[in-house]
PAKOLBA-935945 format. One record per atom (N, C-alpha, C, O): residue number from 1; chain; atom name; x, y, z. Coordinates in steps of 0.05 Angstrom, whole numbers, always signed. Atoms other than C-alpha are relative to their C-alpha. Layout:
ATOM  dopa  lokol  ronu    east   north      up
ATOM   NUM      A    CA       X       Y       Z
...
REM end
This chain:
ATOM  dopa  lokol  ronu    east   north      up
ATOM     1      A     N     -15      +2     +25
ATOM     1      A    CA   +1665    +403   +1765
ATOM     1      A     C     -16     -17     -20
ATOM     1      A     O     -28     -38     -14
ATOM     2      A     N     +19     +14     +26
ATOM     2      A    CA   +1632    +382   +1697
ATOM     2      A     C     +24     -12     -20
ATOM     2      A     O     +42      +1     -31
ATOM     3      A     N     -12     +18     +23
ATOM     3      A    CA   +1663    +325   +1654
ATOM     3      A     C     -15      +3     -27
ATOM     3      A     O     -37     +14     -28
ATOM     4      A     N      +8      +8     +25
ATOM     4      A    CA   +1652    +309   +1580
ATOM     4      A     C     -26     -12      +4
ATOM     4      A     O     -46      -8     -10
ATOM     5      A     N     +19     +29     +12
ATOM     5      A    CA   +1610    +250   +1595
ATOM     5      A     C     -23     +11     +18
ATOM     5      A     O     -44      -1     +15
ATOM     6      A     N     +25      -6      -9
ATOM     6      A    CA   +1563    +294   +1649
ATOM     6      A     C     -13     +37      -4
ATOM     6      A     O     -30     +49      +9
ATOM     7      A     N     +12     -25      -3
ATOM     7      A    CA   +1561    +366   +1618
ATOM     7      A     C     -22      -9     -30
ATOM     7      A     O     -18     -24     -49
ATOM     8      A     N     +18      +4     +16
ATOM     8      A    CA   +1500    +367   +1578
ATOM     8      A     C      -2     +12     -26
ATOM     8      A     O      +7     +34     -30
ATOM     9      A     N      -9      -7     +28
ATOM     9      A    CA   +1493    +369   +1503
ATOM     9      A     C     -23     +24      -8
ATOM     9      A     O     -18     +37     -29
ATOM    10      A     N     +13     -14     +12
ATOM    10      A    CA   +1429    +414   +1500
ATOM    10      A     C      +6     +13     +29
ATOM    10      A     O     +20      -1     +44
ATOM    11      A     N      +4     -12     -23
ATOM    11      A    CA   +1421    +468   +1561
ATOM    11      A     C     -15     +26      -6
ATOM    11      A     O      -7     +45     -20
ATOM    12      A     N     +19     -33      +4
ATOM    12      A    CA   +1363    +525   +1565
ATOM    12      A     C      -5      +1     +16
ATOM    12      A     O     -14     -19     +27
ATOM    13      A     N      +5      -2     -32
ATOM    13      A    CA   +1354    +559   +1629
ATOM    13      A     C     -12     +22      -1
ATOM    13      A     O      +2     +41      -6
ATOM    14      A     N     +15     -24      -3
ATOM    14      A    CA   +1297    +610   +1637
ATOM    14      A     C      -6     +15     -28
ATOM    14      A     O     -18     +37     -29
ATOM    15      A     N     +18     -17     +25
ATOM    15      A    CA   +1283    +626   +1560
ATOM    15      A     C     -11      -1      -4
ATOM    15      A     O     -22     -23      -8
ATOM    16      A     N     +12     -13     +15
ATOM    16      A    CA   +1247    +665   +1533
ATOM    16      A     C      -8     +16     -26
ATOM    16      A     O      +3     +38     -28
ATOM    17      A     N      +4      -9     +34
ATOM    17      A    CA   +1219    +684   +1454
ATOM    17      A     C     -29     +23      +2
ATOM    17      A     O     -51     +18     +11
ATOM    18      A     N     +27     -18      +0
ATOM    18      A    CA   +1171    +746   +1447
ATOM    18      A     C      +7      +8     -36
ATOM    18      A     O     +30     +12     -46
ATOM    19      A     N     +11      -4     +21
ATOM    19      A    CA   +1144    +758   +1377
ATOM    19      A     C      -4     +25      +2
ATOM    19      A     O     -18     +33     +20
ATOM    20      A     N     +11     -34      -3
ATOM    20      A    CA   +1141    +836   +1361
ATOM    20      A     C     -18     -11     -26
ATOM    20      A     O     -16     -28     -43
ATOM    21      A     N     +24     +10     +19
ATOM    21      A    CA   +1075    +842   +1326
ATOM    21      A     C      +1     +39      -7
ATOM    21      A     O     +20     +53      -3
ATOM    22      A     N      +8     -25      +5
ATOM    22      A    CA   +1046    +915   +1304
ATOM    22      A     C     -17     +21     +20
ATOM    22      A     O     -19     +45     +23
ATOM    23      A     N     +18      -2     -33
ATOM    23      A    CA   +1003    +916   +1369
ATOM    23      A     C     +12      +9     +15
ATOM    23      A     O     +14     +32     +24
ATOM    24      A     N     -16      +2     -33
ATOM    24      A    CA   +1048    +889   +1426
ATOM    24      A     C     +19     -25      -9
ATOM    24      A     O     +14     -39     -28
ATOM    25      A     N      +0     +27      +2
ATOM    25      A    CA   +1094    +833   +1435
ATOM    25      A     C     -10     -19      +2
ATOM    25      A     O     -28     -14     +17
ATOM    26      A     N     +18     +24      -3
ATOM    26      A    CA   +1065    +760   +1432
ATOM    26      A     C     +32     -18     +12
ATOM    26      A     O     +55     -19      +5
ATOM    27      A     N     -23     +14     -14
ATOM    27      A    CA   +1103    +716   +1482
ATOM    27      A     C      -7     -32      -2
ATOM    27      A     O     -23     -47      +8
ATOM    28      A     N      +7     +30      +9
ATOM    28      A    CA   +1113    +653   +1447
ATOM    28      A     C     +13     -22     +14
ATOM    28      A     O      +8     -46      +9
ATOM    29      A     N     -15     +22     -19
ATOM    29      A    CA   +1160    +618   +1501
ATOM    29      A     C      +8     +13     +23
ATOM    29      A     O     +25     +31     +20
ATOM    30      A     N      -4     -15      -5
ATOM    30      A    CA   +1161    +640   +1562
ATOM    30      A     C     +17     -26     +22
ATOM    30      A     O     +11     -50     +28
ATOM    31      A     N     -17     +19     -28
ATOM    31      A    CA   +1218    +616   +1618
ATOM    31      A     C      +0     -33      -6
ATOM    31      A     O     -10     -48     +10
ATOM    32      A     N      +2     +25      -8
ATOM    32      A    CA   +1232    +549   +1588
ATOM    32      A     C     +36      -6     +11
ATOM    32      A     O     +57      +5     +13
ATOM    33      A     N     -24     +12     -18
ATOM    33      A    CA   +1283    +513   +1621
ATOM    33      A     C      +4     -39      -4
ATOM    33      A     O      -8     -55     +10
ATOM    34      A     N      +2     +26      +5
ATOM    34      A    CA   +1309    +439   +1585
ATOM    34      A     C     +31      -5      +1
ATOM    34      A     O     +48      +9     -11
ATOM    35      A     N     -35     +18      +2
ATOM    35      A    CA   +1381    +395   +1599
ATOM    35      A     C      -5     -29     -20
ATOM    35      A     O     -20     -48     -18
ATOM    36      A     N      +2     +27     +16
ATOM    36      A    CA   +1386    +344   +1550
ATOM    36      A     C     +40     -15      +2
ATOM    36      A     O     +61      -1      +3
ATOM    37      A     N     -29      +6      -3
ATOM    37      A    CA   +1452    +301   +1553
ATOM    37      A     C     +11     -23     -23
ATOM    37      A     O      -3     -43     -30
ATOM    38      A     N      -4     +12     +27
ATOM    38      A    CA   +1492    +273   +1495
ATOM    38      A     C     -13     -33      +0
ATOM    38      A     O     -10     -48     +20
ATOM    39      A     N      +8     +23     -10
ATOM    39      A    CA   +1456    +209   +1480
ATOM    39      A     C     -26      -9      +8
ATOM    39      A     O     -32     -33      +5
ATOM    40      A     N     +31      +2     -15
ATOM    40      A    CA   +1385    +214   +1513
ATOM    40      A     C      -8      +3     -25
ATOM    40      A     O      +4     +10     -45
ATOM    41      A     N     +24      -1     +17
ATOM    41      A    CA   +1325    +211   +1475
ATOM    41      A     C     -18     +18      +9
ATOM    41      A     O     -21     +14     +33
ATOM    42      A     N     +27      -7     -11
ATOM    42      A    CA   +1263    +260   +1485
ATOM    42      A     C      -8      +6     -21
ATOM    42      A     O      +7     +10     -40
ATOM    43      A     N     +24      -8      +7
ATOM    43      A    CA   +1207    +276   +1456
ATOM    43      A     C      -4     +23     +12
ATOM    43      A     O      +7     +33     +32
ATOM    44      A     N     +16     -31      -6
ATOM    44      A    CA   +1162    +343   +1453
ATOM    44      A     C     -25     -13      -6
ATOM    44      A     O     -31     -29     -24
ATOM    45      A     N     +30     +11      +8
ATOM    45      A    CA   +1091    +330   +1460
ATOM    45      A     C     -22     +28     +11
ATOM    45      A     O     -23     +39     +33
ATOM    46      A     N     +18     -18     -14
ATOM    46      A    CA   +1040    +379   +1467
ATOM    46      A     C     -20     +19     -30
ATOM    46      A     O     -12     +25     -53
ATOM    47      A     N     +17     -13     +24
ATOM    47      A    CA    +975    +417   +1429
ATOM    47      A     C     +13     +23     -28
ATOM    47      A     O     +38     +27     -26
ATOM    48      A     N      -4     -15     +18
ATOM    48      A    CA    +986    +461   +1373
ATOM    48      A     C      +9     +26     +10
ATOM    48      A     O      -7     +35     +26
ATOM    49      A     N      -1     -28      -9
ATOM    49      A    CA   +1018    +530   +1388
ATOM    49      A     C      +4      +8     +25
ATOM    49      A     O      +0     +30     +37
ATOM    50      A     N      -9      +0     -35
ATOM    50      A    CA   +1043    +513   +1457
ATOM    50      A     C     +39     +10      -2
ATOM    50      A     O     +52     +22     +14
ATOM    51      A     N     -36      -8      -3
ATOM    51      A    CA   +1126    +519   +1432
ATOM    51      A     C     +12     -14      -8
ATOM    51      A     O     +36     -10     -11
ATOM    52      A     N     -25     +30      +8
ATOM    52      A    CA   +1148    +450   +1407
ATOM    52      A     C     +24     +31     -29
ATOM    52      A     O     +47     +37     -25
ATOM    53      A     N     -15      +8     +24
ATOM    53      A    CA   +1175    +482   +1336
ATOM    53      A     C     +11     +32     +23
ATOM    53      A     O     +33     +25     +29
ATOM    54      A     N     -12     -17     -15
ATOM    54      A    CA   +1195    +550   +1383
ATOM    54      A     C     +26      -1      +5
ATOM    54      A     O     +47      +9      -5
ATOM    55      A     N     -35     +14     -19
ATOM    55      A    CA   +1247    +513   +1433
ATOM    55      A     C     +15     -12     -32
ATOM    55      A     O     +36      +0     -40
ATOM    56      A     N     -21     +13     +15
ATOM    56      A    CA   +1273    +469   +1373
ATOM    56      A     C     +18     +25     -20
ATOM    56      A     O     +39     +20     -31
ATOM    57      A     N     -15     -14     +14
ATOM    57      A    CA   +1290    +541   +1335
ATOM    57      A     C     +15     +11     +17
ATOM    57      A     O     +37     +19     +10
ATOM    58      A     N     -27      -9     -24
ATOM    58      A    CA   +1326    +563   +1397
ATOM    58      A     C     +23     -18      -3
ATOM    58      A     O     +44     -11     -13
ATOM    59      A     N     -19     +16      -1
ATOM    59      A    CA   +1362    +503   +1406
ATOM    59      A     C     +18      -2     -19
ATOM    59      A     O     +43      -3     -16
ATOM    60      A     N     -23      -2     +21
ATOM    60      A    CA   +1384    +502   +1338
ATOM    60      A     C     +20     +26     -15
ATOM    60      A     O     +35     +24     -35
ATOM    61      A     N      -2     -18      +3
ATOM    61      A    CA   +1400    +573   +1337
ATOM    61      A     C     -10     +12     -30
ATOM    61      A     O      +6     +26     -43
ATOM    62      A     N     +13     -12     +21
ATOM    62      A    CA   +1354    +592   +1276
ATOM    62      A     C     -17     +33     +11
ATOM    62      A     O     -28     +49      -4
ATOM    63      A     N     +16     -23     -14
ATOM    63      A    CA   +1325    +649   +1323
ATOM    63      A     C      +9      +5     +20
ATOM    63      A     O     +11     -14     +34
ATOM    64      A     N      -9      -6     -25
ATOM    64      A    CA   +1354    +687   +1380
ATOM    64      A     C     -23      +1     +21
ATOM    64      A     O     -45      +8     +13
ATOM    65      A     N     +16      -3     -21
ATOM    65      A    CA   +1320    +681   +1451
ATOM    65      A     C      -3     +25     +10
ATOM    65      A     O     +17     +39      +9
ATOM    66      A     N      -5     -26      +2
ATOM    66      A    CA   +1296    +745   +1471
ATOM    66      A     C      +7      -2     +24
ATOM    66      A     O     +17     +20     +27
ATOM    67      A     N      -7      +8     -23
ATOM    67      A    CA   +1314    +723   +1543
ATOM    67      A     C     +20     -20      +9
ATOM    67      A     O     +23     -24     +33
REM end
């Protein structure tokens, strides 16, 4: 059973974002999987073109997951 104070405020389990291009798809996130819970802090850290601004348009629903 999940309470208020332990169901989590972010939850992504196995998504995935593919980019249709003119080519093929481009698979810009593939299977991520993040729990964040009201309250916590994280950070995204990582090179250029790895997913940070990706996940955050998922999360905020600016973009559907294609997965």
């Amino acid at each position: 059973m999940t309470t208020g104070l332990d169901a989590n405020f972010v939850d992504l389990r196995n998504c995935s974002l593919a980019y249709n291009t003119a080519d093929q798809p481009v698979l810009a996130l593939a299977e991520a999987n993040i729990a964040i819970r009201k309250g916590e802090f994280m950070a995204l850290l990582g090179p250029s073109g790895c997913g940070k601004s990706t996940l955050l348009k998922l999360v905020t629903f600016l973009i559907p997951a294609t997965t």
